[in-house]
N, C-alpha and C positions, 0 to 999 in steps of 0.2 A: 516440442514446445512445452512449456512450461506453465501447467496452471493452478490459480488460484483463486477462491473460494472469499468474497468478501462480502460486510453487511455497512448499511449506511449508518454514518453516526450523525446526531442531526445536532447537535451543541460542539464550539469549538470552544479553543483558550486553555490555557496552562491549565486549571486547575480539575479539568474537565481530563485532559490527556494524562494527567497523572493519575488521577484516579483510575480512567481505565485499561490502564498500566499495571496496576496494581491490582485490583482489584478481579479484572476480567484477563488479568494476561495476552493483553492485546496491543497492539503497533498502533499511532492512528495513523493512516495517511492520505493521501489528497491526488484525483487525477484530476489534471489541466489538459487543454488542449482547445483553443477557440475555432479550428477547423474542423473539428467534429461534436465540441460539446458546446451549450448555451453556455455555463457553470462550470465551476470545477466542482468536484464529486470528494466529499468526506469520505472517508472509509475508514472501515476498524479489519485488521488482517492478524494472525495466529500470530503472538511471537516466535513460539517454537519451530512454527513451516518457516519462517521466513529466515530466522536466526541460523537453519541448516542449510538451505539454498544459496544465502551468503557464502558457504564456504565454497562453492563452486562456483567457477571463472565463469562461466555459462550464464549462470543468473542477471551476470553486469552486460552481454554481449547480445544477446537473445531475445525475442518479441518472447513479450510473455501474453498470455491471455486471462483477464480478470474475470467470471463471474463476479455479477453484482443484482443479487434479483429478477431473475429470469433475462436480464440482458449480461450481453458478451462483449467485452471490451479488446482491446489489442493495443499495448502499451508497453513502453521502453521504460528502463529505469533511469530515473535523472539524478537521484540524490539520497543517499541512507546517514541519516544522525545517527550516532553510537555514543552511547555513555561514556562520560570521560575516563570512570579509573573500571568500572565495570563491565562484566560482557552482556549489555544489551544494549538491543534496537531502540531507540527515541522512536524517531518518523521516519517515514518515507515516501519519494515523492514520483511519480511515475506520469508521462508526459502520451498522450493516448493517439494513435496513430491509424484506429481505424474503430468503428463500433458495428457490431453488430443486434437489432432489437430482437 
């Protein structure tokens, strides 16, 4: 299983995700899920873990498991934005399938 390590980001909207894009080298993405979450959950994830894990088939097929501040998530991938002429991560969107507190 496949895990990853994420922190909340608490402001959303373009000019917020580019900056921390750029600035902190970071993915923002969002877990949903109304059968286990009240909310969907912002998150900020490594571009560099994520942009390698892409490369294997694995990453699109597989329950991953989020750390997100001392809780544990369990969450499929639904959706990776990629730059258009560029190799980077936009967003991503991951649909949560079980939590653990």
């Amino acid at each position: 299983m496949i895990k990853l390590n994420a922190i909340y980001r608490n402001k959303k909207g373009t000019s917020n995700s580019r900056y921390v894009r750029k600035v902190h080298h970071k993915i923002p993405g969002i877990i949903y899920g109304k059968k286990f979450l009240e909310q969907e959950l912002l998150i900020l994830l490594e571009h560099d873990v994520i942009f390698n894990l892409q490369k294997n088939s694995n990453f699109f097929s597989n329950t991953l498991s989020i750390f997100l501040e001392k809780k544990k998530f369990f969450v499929i991938l639904k959706d990776i934005q990629y730059h258009a002429f560029r190799s980077l991560v936009l967003h991503i969107d991951f649909l949560c399938i079980n939590n653990i507190i």
